[in-house]
N, C-alpha and C positions, 0 to 999 in steps of 0.2 A: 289772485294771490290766495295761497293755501292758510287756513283759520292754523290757531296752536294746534289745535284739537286734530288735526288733518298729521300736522307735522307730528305730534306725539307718534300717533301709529308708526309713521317710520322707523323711530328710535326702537333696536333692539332691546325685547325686555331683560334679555340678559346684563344690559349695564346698569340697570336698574336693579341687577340680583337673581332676579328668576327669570329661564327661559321659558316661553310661550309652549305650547304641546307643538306647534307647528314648525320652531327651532329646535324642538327635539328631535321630531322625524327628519327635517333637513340633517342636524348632526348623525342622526342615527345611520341615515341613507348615505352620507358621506365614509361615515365610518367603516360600516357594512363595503361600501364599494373599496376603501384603503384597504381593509380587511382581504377581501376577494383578489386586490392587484397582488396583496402581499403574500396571501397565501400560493397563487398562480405561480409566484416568479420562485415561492419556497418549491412547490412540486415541479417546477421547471430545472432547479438546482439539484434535488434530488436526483429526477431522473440520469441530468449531467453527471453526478457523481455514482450514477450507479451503472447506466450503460456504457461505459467499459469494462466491467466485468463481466456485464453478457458476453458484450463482443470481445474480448481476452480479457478472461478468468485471471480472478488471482492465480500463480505459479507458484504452491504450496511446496515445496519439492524439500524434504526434510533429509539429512542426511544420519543416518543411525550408526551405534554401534561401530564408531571409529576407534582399529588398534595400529599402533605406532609402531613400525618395528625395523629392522633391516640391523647394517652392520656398525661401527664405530665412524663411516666417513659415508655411509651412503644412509641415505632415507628411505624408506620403505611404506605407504600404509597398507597393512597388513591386510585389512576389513573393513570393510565401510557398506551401509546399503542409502540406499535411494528412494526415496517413495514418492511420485509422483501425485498429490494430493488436487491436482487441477484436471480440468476438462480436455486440454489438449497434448497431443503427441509430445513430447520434447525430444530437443538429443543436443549434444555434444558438452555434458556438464565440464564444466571447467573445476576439478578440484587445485586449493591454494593451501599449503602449509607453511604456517612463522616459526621463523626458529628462533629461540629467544634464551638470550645471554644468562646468567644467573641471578644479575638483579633484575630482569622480566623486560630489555629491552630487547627490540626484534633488531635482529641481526642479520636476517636473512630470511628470501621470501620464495618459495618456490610453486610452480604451478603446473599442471597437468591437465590436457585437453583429452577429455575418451568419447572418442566419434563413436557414439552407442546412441540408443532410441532408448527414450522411456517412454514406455505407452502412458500412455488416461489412465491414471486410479489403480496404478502396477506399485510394486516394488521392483527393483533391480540389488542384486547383492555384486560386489566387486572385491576381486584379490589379488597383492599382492601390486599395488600400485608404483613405479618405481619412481621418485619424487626430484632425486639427484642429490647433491651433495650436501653434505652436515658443517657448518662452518666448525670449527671447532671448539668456540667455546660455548657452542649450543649446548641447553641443559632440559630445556622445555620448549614442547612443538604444540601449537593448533593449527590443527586441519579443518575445512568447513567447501563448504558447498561455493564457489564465486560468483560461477554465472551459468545459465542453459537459453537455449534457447528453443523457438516456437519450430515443430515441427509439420513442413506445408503439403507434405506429399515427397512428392519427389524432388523436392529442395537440398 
């Protein structure tokens, strides 16, 4: 049978208020290794979040310098450029223009596919885009860039 004196040592000095030096390095060691897991699985998320842009780059593709024009029933954009701000090939930008009634509701939505290449890190300038018809009570148009895609070679 264990004396009190035997039993005391068991009792953590921390319920007593103070930790021991030797519950310290336990805590320290503990903490040190939560630390190590937590950081591991933080540079593990990182990487996740970052190698897709290795392997497909943002697709920066800015659309510049857009003029609106044509006739009273056809749509026209006049000018527009392209800048290809990512690492790879693209092509077949999809331009979309809203046409939009007087109090700014879209009324109508058109869209144009141009089977073109933008290379890596080009501009492309385009004119004269024909877009199709103008509802009529169209008063205000936005054009914008919709969608492109990754170009693979001979895709």
């Amino acid at each position: 049978m264990r004396t009190w004196a035997q039993k005391a040592k068991k009792i953590p000095s921390t319920i007593l208020g103070v930790p021991s030096l030797g519950e310290l390095k336990k805590i320290g060691s503990g903490v040190l290794g939560d630390l190590k897991k937590i950081g591991f699985w933080i540079l593990v998320a990182l990487v996740l979040l970052t190698l897709p842009h290795v392997i497909w780059p943002e697709m920066d593709v800015k659309m510049n310098s857009v003029r609106v024009g044509g006739t009273d029933t056809e749509l026209v954009v006049d000018h527009f450029e392209l800048d290809n701000q990512s690492l790879l090939d693209l092509k077949d930008p999809e331009v979309t223009c809203e046409m939009k009634g007087p109090s700014g509701t879209v009324i109508g939505t058109s869209s144009q596919t141009l089977y073109e290449l933008l290379p890596a890190g080009k501009k492309r300038s385009f004119d004269k885009v024909p877009m199709g018809n103008i509802p009529e009570q169209a008063t205000q148009f936005r054009c914008y860039l919709r969608r492109v895609s990754v170009y693979w070679g001979g895709q």
